[in-house]
Backbone bond lengths (Angstrom), bond angles and torsions (degrees), N, CA, C in turn:
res aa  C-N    CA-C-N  psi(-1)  N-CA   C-N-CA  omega(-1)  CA-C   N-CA-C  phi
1 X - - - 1.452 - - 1.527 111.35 -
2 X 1.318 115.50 -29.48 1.277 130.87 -173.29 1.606 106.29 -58.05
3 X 1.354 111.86 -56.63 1.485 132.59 -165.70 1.558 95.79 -80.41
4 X 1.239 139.13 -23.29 0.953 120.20 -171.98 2.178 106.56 -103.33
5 X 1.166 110.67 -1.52 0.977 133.30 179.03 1.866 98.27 -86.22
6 X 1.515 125.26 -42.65 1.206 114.24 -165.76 1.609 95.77 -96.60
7 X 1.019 137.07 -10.96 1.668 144.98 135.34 1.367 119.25 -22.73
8 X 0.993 111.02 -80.74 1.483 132.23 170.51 1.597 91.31 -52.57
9 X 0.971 146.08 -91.94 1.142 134.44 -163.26 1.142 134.95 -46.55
10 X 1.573 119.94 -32.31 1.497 137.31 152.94 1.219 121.77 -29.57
11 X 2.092 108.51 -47.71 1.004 120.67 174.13 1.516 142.26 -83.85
12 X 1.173 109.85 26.99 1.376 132.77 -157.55 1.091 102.88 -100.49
13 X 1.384 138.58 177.09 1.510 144.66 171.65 1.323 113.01 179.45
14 X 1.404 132.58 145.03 1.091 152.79 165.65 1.908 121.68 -48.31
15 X 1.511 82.40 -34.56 1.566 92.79 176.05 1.358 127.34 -83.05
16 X 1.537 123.65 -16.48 1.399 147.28 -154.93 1.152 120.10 115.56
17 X 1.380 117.85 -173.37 1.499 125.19 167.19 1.202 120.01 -22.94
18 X 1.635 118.11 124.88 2.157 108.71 158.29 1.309 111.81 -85.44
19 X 1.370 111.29 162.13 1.406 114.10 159.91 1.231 105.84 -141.03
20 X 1.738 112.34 170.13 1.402 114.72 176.90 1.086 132.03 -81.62
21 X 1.363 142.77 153.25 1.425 117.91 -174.91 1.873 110.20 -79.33
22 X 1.209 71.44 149.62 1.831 83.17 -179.65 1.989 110.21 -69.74
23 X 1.139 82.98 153.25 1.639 86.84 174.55 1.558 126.84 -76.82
24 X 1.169 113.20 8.31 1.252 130.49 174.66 1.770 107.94 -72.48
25 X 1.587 103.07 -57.87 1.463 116.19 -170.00 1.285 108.63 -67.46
26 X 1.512 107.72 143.72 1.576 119.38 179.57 1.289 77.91 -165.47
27 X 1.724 87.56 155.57 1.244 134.05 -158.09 1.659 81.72 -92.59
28 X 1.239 120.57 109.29 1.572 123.01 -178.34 1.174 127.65 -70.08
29 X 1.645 108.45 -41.93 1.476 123.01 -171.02 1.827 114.37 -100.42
30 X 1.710 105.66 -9.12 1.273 116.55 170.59 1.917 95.70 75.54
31 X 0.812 125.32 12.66 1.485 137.88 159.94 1.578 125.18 -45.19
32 X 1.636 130.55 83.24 1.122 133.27 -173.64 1.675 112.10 -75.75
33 X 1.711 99.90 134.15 1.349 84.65 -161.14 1.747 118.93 -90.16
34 X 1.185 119.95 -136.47 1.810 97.12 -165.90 1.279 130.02 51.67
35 X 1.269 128.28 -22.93 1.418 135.61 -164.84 1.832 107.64 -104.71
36 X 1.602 109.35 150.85 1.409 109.72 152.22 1.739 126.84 -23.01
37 X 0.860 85.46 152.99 1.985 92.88 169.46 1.228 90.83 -102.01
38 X 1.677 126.78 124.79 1.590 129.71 141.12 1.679 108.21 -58.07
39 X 0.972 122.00 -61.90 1.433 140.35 -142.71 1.511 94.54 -19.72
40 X 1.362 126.58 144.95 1.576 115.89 -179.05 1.802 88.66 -95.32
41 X 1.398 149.41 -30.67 0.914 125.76 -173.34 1.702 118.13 -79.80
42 X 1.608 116.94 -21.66 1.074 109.34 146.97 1.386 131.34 -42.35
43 X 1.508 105.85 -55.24 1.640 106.74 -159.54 1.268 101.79 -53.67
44 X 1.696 118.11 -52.90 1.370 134.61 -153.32 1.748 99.96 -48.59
45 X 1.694 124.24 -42.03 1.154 126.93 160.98 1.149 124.01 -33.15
46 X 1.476 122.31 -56.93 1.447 138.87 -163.60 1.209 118.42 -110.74
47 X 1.355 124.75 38.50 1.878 121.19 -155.74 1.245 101.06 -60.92
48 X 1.338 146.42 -55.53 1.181 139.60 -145.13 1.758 109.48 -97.40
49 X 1.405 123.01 -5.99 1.583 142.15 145.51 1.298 137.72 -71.22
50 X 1.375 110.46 145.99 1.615 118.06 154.01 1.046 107.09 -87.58
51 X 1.933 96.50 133.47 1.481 97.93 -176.34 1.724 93.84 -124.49
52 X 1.117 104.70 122.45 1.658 106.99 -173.26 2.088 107.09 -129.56
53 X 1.905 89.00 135.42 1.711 89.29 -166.27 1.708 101.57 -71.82
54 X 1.556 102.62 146.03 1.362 97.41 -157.68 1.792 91.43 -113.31
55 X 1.384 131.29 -15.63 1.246 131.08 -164.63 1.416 89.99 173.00
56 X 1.384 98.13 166.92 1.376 113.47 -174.64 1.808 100.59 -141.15
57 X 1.439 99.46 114.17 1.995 98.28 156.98 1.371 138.38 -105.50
58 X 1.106 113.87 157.60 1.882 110.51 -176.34 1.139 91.45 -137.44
59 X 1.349 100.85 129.63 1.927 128.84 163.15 1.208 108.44 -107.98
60 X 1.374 97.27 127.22 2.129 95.30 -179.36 1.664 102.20 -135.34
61 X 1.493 90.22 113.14 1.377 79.99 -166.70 1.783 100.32 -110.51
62 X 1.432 97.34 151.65 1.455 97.79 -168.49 1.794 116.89 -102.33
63 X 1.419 109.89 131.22 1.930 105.92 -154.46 1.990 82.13 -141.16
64 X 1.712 112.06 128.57 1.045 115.18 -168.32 1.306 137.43 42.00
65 X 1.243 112.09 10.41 1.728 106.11 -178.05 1.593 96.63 119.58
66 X 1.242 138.67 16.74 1.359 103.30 -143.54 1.770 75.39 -162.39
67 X 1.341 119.65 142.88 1.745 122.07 -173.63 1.442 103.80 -109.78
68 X 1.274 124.83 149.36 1.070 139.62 175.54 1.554 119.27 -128.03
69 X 1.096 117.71 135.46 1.821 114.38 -163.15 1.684 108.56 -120.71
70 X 1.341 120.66 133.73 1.536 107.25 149.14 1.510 98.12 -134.59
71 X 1.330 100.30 163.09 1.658 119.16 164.04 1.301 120.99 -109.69
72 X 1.477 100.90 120.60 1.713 110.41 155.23 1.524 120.22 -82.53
73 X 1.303 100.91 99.24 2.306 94.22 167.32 1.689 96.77 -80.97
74 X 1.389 95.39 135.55 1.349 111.99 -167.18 1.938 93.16 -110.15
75 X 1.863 102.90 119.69 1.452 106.33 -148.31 2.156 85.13 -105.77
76 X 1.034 85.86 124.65 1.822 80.62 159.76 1.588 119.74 -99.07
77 X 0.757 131.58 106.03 1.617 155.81 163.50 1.351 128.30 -50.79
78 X 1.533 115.55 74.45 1.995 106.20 -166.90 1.766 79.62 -107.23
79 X 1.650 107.46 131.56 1.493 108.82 146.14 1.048 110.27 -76.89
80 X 1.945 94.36 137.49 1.554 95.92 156.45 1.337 155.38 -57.74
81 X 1.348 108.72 -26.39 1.262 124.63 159.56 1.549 123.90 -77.92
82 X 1.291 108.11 157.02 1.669 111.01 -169.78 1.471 87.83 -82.75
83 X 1.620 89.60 159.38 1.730 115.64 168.44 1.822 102.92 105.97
84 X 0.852 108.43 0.86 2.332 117.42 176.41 1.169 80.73 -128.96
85 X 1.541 97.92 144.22 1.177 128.17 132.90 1.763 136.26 -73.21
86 X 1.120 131.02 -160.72 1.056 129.86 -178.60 1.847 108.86 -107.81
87 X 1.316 105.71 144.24 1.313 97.29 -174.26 1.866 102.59 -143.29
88 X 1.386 111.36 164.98 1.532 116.22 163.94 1.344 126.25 -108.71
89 X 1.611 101.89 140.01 1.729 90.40 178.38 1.957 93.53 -134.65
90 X 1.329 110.48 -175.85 1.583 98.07 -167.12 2.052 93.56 -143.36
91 X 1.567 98.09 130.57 1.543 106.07 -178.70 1.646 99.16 -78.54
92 X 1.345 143.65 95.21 1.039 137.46 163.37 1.859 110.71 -58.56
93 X 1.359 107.72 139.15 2.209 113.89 -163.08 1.374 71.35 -154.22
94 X 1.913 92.40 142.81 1.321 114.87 144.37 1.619 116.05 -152.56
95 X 1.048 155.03 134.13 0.985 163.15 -85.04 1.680 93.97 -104.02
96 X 1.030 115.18 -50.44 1.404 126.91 160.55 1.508 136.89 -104.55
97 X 1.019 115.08 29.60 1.881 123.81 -165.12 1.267 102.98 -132.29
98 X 1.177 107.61 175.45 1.571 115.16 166.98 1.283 142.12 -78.13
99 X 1.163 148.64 138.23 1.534 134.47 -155.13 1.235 95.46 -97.40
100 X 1.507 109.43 137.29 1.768 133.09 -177.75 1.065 118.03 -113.37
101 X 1.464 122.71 114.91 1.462 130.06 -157.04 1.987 85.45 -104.34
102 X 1.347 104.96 92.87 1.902 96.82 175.28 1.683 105.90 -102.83
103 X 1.232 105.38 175.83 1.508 120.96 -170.79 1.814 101.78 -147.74
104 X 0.894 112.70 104.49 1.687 122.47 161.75 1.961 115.10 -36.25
105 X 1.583 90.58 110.11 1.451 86.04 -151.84 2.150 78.18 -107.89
106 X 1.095 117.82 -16.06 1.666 97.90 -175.86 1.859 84.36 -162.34
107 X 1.517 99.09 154.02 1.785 116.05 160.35 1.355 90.34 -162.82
108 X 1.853 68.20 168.65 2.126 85.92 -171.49 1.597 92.35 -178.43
109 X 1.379 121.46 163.76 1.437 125.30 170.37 1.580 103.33 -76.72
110 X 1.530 99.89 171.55 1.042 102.52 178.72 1.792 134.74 -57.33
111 X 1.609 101.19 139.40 1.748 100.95 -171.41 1.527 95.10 -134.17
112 X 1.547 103.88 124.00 1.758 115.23 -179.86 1.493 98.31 -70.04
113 X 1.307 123.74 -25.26 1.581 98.59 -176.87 1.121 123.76 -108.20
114 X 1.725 123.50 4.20 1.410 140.00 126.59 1.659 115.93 -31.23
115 X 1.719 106.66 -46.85 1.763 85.07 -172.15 1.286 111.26 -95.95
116 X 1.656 118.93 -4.25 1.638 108.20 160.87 1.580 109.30 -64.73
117 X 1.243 115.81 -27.82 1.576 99.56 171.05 1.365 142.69 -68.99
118 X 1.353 108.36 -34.89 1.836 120.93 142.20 0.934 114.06 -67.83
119 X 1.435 142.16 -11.22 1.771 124.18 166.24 1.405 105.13 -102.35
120 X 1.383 125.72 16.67 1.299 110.74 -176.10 1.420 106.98 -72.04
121 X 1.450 132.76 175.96 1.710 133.16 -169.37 1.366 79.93 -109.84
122 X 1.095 157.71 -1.87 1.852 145.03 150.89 1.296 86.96 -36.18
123 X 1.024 123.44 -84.19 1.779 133.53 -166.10 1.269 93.95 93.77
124 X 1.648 127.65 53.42 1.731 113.68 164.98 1.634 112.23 -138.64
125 X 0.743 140.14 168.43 1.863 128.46 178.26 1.492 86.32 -145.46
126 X 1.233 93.61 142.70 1.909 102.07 -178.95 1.575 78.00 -139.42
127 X 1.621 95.64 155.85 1.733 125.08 -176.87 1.372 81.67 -135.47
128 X 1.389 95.85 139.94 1.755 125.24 168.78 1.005 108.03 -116.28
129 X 1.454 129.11 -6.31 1.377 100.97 -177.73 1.639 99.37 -131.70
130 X 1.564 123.75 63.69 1.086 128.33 176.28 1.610 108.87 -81.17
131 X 1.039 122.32 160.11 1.503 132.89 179.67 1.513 127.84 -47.03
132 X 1.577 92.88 -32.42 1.448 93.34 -168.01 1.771 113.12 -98.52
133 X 1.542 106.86 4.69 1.383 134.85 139.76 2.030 99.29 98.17
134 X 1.662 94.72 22.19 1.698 92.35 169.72 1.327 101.28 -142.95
135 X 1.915 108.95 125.65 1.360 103.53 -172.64 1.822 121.98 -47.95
136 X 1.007 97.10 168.96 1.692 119.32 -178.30 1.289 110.84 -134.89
137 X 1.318 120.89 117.30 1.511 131.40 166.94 1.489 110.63 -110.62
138 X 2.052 88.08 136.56 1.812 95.69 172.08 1.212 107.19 -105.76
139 X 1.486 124.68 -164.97 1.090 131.96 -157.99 1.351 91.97 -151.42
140 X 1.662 114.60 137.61 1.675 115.62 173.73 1.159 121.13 -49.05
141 X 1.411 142.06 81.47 1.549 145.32 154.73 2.203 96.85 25.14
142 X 0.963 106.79 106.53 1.503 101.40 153.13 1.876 109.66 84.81
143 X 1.415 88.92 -10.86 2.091 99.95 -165.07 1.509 103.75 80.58
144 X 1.194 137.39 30.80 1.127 136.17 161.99 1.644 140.87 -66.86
145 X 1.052 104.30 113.15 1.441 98.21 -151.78 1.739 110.09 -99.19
146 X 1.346 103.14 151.51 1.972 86.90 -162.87 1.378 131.59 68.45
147 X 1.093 131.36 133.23 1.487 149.79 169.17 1.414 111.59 -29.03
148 X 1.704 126.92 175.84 0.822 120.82 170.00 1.708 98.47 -163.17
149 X 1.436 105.49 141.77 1.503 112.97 174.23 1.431 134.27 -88.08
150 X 1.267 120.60 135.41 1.390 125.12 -179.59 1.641 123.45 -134.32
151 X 1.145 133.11 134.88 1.118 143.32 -164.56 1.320 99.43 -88.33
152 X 1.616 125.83 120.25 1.465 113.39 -176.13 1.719 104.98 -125.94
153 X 1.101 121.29 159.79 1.812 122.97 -157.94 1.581 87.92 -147.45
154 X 1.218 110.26 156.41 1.903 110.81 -172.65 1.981 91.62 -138.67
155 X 1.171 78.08 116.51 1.669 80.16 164.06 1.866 124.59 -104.70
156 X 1.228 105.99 102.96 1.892 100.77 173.41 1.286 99.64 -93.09
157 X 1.498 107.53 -175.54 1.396 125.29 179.66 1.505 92.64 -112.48
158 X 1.750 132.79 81.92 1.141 141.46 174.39 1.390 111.23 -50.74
159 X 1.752 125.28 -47.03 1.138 105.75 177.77 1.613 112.39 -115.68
160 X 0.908 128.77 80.54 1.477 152.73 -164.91 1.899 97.44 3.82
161 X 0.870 120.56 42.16 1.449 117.04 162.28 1.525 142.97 -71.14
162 X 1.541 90.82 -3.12 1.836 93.73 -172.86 1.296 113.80 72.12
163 X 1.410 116.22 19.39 1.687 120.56 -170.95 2.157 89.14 -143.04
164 X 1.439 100.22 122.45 1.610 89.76 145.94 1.120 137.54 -60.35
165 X 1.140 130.79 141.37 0.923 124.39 142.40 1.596 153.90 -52.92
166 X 1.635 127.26 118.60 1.472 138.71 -122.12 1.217 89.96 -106.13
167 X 1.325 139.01 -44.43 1.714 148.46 -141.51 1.372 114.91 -132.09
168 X 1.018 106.19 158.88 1.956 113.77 164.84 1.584 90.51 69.22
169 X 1.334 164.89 86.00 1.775 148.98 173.19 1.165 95.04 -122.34
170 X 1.527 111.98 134.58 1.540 118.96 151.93 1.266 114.58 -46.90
171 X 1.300 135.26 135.20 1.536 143.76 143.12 1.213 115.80 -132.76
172 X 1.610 96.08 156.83 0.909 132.50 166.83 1.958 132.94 -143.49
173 X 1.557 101.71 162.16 1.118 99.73 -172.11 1.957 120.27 -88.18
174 X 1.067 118.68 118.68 1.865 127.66 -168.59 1.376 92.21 -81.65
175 X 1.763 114.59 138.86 1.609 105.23 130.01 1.295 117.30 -107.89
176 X 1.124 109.34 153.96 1.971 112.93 -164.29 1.731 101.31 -128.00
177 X 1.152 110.29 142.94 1.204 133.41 179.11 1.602 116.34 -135.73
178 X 1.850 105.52 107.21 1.744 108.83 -162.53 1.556 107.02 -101.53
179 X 1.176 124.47 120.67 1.752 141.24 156.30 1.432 129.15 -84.17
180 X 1.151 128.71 148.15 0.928 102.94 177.15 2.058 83.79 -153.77
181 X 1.306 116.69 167.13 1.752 117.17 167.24 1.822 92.24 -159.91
182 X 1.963 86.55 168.18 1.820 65.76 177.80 1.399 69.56 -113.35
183 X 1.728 104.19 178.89 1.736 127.34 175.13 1.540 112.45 -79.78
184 X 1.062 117.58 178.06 1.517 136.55 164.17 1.268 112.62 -43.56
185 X 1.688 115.05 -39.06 1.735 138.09 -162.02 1.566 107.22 -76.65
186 X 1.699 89.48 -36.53 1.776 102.34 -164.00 1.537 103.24 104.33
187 X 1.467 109.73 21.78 1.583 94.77 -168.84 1.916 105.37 -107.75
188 X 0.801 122.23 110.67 1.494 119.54 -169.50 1.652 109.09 -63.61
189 X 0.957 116.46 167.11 1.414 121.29 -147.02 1.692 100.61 -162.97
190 X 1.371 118.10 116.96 1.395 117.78 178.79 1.535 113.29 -86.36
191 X 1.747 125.18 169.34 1.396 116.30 150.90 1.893 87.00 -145.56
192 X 1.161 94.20 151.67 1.750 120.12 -178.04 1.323 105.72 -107.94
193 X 1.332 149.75 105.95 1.232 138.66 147.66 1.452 118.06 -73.54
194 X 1.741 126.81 121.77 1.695 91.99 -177.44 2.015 79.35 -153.10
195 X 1.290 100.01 136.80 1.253 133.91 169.64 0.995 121.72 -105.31
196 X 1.538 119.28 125.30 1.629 110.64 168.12 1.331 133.86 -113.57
197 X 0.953 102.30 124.85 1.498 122.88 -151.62 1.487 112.86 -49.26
198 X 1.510 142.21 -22.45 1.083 141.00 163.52 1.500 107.20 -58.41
199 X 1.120 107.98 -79.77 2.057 129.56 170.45 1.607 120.59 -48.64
200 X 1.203 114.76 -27.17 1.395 100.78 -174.20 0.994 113.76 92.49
201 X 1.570 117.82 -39.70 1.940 139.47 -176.14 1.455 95.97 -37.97
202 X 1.806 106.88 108.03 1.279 119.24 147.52 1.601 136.17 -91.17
203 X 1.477 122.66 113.67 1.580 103.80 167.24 1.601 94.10 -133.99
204 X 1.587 88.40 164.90 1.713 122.32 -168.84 1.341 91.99 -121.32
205 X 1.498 98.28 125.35 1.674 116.32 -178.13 1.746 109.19 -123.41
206 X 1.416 105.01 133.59 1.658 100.35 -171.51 0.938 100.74 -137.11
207 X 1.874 112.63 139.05 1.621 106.67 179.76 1.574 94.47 -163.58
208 X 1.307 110.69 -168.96 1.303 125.39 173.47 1.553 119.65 -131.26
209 X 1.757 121.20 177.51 1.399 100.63 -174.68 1.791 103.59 -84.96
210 X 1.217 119.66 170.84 1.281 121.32 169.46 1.320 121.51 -137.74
């Protein structure tokens, strides 16, 4: 009774329900977490940082009967030099696609007249207040119209082993909204809208391939 009591309890979480990870998800890039990033196309991003994998996610989203997976390694970012803080950015992998180096460009709780703007049938999201100080409009990834759902699972290294963790994962359910424009350069440029559906928690993720 004992053992099956610390079972049950293992499986518990603060966030809601765990589940197991599906057999779909794998660790793509073989990336142990706690540790530096080798990756040379990472580094080349971050030269003057440690870039160390901080968690690992899987979205599996299900289309005709049939699951589809990518992974976000979720990168923590300390410059070495004083005067930055520490920041996150996320390696988007999929078994066959291109790897997406994004950066969290806005969040906020939930706003009803934020999601008439990703469900509008325009199918475009323009930012005005991008950096380089002249809006930028994307275009729905593919002409895709409407949202789409994904089942997402978070893997840490709970007991500092240099191993993720396989069992027991918080999830939850995402809605995602895909953009895409090319630049001035010709260089295409992604944005992620993704909400989660328990929280409301909105962020906009922007990156390119790498």
């Amino acid at each position: 009774m004992w053992e099956m009591f610390l079972q049950w309890l293992r499986g518990r979480s603060p966030d809601g329900p765990v589940v197991h990870l599906p057999d779909i998800c794998r660790n793509l890039l073989d990336l142990p977490p706690g540790l530096p990033v080798e990756d040379p196309d990472v580094k080349a991003h971050f030269p003057d940082s440690l870039v160390v994998l901080a968690s690992l996610r899987h979205a599996v989203r299900r289309v005709m009967g049939q699951d589809y997976h990518f992974a976000d390694y979720i990168l923590r970012i300390t410059p070495r030099s004083a005067g930055g803080g520490p920041s996150t950015a996320r390696l988007r992998v999929t078994a066959d696609g291109p790897r997406l180096l994004l950066r969290l460009h806005d969040e906020f709780g939930f706003d009803e007249g934020f999601l008439a703007v990703v469900n509008d049938e325009a199918g475009y999201f323009q930012i005005d207040d991008d950096p380089c100080g002249v809006p930028v409009r994307f275009e729905r990834l593919n002409g895709m119209k409407g949202s789409w759902t994904a089942g997402v699972y978070e893997q840490i290294d709970g007991d500092s082993d240099g191993k993720f963790d396989a069992a027991s994962l918080p999830f939850h359910e995402m809605e995602f909204w895909d953009y895409l424009r090319t630049g001035a350069d010709g260089r295409e440029e992604f944005l992620f809208v993704e909400i989660n559906q328990s929280t409301g928690w909105t962020q906009l993720w922007r990156g390119f391939a790498c």
